[in-house]
C-alpha positions as CSV (number, residue, x, y, z in Angstrom):
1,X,7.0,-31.4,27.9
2,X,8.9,-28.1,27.7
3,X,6.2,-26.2,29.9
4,X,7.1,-28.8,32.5
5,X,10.6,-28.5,32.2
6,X,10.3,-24.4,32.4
7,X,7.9,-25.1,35.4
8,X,10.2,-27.1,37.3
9,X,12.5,-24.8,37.7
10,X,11.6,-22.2,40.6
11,X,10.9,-19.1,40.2
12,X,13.7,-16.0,40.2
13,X,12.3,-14.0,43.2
14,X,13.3,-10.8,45.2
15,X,12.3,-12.5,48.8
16,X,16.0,-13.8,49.1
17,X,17.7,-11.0,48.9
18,X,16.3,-8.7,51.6
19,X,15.0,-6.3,48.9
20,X,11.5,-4.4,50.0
21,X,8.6,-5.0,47.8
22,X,7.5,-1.4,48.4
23,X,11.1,-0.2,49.1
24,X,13.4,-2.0,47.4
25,X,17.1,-1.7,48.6
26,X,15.9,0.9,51.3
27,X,15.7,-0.4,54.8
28,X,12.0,-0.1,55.7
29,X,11.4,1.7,59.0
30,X,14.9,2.3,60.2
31,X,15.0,2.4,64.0
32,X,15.2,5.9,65.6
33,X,17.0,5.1,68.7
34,X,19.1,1.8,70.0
35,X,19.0,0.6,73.7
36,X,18.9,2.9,76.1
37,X,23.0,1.2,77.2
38,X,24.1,2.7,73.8
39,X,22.5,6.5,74.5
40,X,26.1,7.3,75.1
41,X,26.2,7.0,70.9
42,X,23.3,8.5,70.0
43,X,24.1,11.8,72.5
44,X,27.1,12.1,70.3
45,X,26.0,11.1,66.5
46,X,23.4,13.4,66.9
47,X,25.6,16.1,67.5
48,X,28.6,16.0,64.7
49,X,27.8,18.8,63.0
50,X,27.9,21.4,65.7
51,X,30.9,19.1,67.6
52,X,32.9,19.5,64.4
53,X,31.6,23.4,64.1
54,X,33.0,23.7,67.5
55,X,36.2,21.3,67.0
56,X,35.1,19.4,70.3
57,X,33.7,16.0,68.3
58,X,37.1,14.5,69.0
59,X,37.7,15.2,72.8
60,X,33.9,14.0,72.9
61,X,34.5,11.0,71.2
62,X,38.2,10.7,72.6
63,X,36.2,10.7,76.5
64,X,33.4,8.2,75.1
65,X,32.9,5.0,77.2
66,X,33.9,1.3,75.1
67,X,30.7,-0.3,75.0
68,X,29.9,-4.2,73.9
69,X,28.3,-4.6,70.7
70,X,26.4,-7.8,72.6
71,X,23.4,-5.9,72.9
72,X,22.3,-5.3,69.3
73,X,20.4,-8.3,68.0
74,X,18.2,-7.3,65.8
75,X,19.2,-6.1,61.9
76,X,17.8,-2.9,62.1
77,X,19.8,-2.3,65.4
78,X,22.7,-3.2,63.9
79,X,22.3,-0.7,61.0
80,X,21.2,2.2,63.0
81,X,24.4,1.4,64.7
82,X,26.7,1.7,62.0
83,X,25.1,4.6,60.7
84,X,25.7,6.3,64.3
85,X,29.4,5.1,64.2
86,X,29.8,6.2,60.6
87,X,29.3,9.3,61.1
88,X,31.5,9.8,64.2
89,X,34.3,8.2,62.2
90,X,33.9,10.9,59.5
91,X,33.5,13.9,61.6
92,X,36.0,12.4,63.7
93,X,38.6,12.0,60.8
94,X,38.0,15.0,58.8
95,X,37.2,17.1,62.0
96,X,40.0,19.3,61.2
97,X,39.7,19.1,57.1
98,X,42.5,18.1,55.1
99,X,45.1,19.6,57.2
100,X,45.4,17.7,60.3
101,X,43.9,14.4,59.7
102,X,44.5,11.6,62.3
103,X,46.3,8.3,62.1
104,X,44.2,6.1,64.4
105,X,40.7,6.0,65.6
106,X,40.7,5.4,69.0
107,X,39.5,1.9,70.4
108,X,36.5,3.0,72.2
109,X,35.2,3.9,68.6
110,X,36.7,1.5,66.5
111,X,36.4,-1.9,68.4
112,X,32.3,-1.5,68.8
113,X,32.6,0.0,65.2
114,X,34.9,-3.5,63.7
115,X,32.3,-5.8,65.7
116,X,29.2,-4.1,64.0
117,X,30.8,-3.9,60.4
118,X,31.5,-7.7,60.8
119,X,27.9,-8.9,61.9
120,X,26.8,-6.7,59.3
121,X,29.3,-7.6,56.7
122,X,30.3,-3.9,55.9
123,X,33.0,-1.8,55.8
124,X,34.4,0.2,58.6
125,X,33.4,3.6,56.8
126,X,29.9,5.6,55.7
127,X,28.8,3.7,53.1
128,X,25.6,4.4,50.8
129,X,23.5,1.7,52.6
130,X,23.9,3.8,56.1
131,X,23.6,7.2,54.7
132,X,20.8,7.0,52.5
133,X,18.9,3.8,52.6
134,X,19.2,3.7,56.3
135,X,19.5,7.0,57.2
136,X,15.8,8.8,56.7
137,X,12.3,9.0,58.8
138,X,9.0,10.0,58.2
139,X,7.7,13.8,59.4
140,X,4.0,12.5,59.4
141,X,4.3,8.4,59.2
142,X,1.1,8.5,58.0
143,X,2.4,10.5,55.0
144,X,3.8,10.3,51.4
145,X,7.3,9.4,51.1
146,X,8.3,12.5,49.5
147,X,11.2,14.8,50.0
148,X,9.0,17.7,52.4
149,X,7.8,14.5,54.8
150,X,11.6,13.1,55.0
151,X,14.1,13.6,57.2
152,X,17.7,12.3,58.3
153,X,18.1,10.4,61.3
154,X,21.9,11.3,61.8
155,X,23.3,14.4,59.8
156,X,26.8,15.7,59.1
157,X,28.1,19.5,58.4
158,X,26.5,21.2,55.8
159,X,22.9,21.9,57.3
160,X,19.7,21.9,55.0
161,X,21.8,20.8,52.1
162,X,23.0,17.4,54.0
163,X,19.6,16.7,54.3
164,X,18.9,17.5,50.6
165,X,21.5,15.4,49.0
166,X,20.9,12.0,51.2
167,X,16.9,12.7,50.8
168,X,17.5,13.4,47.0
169,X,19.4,9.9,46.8
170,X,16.6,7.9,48.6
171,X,13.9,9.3,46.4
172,X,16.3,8.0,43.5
173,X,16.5,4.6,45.3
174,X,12.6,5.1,45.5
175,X,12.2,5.6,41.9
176,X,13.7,2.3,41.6
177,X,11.7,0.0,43.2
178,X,9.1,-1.2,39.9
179,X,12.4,-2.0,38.3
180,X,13.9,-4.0,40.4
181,X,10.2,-6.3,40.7
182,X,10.4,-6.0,36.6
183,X,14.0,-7.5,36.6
184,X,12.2,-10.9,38.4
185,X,10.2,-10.6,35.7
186,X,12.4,-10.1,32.8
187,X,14.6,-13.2,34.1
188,X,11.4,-15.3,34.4
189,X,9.9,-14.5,31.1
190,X,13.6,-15.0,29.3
191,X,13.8,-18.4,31.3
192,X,10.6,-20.1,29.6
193,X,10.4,-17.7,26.6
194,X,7.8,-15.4,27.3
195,X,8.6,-12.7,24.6
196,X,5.6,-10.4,25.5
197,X,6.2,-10.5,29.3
198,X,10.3,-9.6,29.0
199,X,9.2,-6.6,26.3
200,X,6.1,-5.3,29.3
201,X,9.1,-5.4,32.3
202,X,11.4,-3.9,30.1
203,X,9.2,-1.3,29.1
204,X,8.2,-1.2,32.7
205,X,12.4,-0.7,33.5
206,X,12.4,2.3,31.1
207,X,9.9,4.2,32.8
208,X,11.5,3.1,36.0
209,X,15.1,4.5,34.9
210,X,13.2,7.8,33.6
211,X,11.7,8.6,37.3
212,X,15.0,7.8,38.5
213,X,16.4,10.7,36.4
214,X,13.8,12.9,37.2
215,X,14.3,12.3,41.1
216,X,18.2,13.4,40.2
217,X,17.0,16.7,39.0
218,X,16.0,17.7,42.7
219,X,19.5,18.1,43.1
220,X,19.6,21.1,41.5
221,X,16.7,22.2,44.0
222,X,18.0,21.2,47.6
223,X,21.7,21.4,46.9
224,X,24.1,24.2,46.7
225,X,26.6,23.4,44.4
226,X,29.6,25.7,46.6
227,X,28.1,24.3,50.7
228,X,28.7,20.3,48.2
229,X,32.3,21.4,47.5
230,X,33.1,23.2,50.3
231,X,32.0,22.2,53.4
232,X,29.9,18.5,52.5
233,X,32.1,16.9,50.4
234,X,35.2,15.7,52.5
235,X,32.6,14.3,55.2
236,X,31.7,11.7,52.8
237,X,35.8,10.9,51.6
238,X,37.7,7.5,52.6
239,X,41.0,6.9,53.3
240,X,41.9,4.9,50.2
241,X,43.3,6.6,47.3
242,X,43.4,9.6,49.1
243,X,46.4,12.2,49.1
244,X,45.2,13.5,52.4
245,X,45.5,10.2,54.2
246,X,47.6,8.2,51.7
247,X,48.5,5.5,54.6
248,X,45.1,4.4,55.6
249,X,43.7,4.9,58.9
250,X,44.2,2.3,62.0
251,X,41.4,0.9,63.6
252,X,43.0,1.0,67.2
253,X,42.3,-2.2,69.4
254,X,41.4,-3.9,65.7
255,X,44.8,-4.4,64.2
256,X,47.7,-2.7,64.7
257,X,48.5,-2.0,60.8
258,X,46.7,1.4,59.0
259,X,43.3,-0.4,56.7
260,X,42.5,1.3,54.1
261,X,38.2,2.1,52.9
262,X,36.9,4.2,49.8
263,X,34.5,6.8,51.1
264,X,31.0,7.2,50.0
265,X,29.9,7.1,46.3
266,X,27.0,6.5,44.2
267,X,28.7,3.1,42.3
268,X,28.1,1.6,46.4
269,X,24.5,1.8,45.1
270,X,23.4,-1.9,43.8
271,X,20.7,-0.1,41.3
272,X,22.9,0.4,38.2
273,X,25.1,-2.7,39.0
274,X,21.6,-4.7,38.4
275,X,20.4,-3.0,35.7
276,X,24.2,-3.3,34.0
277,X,24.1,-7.5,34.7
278,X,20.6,-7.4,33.4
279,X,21.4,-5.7,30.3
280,X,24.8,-6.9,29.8
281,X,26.9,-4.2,30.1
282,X,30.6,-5.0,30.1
283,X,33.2,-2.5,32.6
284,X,36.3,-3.6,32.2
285,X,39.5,-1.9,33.0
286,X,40.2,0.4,36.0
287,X,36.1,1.3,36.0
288,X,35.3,-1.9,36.0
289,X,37.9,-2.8,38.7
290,X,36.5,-0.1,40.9
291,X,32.8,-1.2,40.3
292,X,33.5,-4.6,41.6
293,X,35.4,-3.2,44.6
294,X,32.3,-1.2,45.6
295,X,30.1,-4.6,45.8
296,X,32.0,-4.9,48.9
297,X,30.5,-1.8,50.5
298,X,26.8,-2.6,49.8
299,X,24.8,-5.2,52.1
300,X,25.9,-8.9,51.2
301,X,22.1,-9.6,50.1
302,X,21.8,-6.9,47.8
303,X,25.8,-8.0,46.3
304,X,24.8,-11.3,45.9
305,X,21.7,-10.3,43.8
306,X,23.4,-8.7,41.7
307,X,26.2,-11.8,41.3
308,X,22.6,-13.9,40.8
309,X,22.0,-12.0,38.2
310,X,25.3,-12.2,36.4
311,X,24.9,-16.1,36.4
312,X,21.4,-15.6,34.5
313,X,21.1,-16.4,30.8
314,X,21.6,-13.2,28.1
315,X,19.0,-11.0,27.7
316,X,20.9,-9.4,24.7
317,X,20.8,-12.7,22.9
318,X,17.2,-13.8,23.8
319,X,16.1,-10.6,22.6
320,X,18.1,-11.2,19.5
321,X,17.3,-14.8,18.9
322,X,13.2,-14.0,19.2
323,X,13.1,-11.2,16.0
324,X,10.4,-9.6,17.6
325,X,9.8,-6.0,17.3
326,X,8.5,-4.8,20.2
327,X,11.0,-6.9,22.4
328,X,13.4,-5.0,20.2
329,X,12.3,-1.6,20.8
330,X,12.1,-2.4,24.9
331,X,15.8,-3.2,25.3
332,X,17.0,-0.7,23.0
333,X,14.8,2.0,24.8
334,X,15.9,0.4,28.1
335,X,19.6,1.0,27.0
336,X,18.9,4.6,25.9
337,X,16.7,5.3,29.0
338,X,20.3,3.9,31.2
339,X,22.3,5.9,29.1
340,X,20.5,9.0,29.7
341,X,20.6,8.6,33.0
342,X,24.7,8.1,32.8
343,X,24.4,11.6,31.4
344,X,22.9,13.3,33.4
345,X,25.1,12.1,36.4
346,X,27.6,13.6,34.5
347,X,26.1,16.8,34.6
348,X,25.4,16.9,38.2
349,X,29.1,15.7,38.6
350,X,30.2,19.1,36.5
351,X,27.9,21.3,38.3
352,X,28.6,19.7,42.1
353,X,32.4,19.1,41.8
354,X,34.6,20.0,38.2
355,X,32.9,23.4,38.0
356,X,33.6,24.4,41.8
357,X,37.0,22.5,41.7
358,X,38.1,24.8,38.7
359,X,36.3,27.7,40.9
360,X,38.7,27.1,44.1
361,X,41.7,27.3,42.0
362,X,40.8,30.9,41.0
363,X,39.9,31.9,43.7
364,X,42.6,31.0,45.7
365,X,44.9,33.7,44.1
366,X,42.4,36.6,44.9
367,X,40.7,38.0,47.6
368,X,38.0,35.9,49.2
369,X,34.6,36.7,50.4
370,X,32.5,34.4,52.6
371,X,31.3,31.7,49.4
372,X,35.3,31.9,48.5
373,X,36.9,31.0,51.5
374,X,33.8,28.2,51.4
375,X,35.1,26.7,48.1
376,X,38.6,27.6,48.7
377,X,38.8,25.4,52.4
378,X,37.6,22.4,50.4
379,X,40.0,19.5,49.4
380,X,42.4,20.2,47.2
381,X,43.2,16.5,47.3
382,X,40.0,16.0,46.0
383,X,39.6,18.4,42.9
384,X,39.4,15.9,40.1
385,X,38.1,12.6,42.4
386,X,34.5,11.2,43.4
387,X,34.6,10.5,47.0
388,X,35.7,7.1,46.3
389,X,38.6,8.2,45.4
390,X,37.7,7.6,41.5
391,X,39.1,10.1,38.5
392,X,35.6,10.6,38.5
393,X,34.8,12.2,35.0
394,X,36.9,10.0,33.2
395,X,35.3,7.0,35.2
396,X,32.2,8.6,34.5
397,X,32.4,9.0,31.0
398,X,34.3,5.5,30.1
399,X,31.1,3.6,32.2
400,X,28.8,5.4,29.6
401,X,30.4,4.6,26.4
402,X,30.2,1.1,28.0
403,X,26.6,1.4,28.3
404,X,26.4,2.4,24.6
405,X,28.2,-0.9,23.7
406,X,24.9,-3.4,24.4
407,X,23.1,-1.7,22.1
408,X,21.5,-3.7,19.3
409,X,23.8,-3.0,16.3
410,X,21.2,-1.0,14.1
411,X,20.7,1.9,16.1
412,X,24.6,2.2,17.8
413,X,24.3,5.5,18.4
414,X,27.3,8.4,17.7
């Protein structure tokens, strides 16, 4: 009678929530270019980084024609529209750096903009599902998906190491993907008891989580730690919790009040927010507060997995309640693998942003050379915040002691 009962029930599967069985959250084969009525765009968004080199993005943008969002229909139209827009917005915004920011984005930009943010039930600002998952194409499409046959679609200032950092990204994304098909299976195996099938896709999540690090190493390859800081870094900043722009930004033609958006950050990706409902890990407090908010910048499939998952029975306590030791050792190795991950973050964190930030504060009392007015232009809004506008090694630090919590009380580590 039980195996009916477990049988009745359907089946937890990916299909529902617009995740890629060879992809996973990545958009598979992102349109190149929209209708030929929207080139007016495209001539532009392909052009921010030497517009804003030039300071002529905004009287470009400023002279754009207000075009009806009618004409996109299909999903992927839609998404290489907001990318395009995106990036407009935050050349258009931070054109000028820090210093001469602007109140309102004008109406030809951010009515279309509103519209396609509201079909596709995003924000109004680059998140991480336009810059990375949507953002990339293949050299050779007959070729690997690898970071020498990958390129960006749109760009923003910063050259080669734009295209690093996004590309970097998407291969972690990339990394992901047997995870995410072994969390169906963990949640199916838990749901009628399988022991040995939860221990195989958590082992299966481990390795998963251990590619994912690896792919984060290639930061240290494609990214110049003073070009992040200096010149890439306030491209991908909001205006919420921002000294720069500490009333928002108005959406002109939208509403007539400022609205405020986080910029860019890797919490807008839903990999760790699954893994962390999965595993039951608990953020609480202000990290936890900011982790919800950033479900609101992903695409409303990929939040709700992640909510499905919540709703799912403990894993913790099944793998307690079953006394079985190589279920055991999978979570705990899971945990460990997550954990590590959390660290190294942190050390990319140090390397791209506390490091240079403590580097621009010398150097602005001494005599600059080309890498020191580089550093010393960047944000000093930003010196000790992610680009969401998190205190970001704090919030990094207090989210990995949190993943240290779930472990199983034997091996807590130190």
């Amino acid at each position: 009678m039980a195996a009916a009962d477990s049988g009745s029930k359907s089946l937890f599967s990916l299909d529902a929530y617009h995740v890629s069985e060879e992809l996973g959250f990545i958009l598979p084969d992102p349109l190149k270019e929209l209708p030929s009525y929207y080139q007016p765009w495209m001539d532009i968004a392909l052009r921010v980084p030497e517009l804003v080199q030039s300071h002529e993005l905004r009287s470009h943008i400023n002279k754009m024609p207000l075009l009806s969002t009618e004409f996109l229909q299909k999903h992927r139209e839609l998404r290489l529209a907001h990318l395009a827009l995106s990036m407009m917005t935050m050349g258009y915004t931070w054109q000028e750096g820090e210093s001469n920011t602007v109140k309102m984005l004008p109406h030809n930009l951010a009515v279309p903009y509103w519209e396609v943010s509201q079909r596709l039930g995003l924000p109004p600002i680059l998140t991480h599902a336009d810059a990375v998952l949507a953002n990339w194409k293949k050299k050779d499409p007959e070729g690997p998906f690898n970071i020498e046959n990958l390129e960006l679609l749109v760009s923003l200032p910063g050259g080669d190491n734009v295209r690093g950092f996004f590309i970097v990204t998407l291969l972690v994304e990339m990394a992901a993907v047997p995870a995410l098909r072994n969390i169906a299976t963990v949640i199916n195996g838990v749901r009628s008891g399988d022991t040995q099938a939860v221990a195989g896709a958590l082992e299966g999540i481990s390795q998963s989580i251990q590619d994912m690090t690896d792919a984060l190493k290639l930061m240290h390859v494609y990214v110049e730690p003073s070009v992040f800081y200096g010149i890439m870094r306030i491209y991908l900043s909001g205006w919420k919790d921002n000294p720069c722009m500490p009333n928002g930004l108005i959406y002109e033609g939208v509403q007539k009040e400022p609205m405020e958006f986080s910029g860019g950050s890797a919490a807008q990706s839903s990999l760790l927010h699954c893994f962390d409902e999965l595993l039951g890990v608990k953020h609480e407090g202000k990290s936890g507060a900011f982790l919800t908010r950033m479900r609101d910048y992903m695409p409303p499939a990929h939040k709700q997995l992640i909510q499905d998952i919540s709703l799912e029975s403990s894993l913790k306590s099944f793998v307690q309640q079953q006394a079985d030791e190589r279920l055991n050792q999978a979570f705990q190795h899971c945990v460990t693998k997550l954990l590590e991950l959390r660290s190294y973050h942190i050390n990319i964190v140090s390397r791209f942003i506390t490091v240079p930030a403590a580097r621009a504060r010398q150097l602005r009392n001494q005599s600059q050379n080309l890498q020191a007015e580089m550093i010393s232009r960047a944000p000093t809004a930003l010196e000790e915040r992610g680009t969401g506008g998190s205190g970001i090694m704090s919030f990094l630090k207090t989210v990995r002691d949190q993943t240290k919590d779930i472990l199983l009380p034997e091996t807590k580590l130190n």
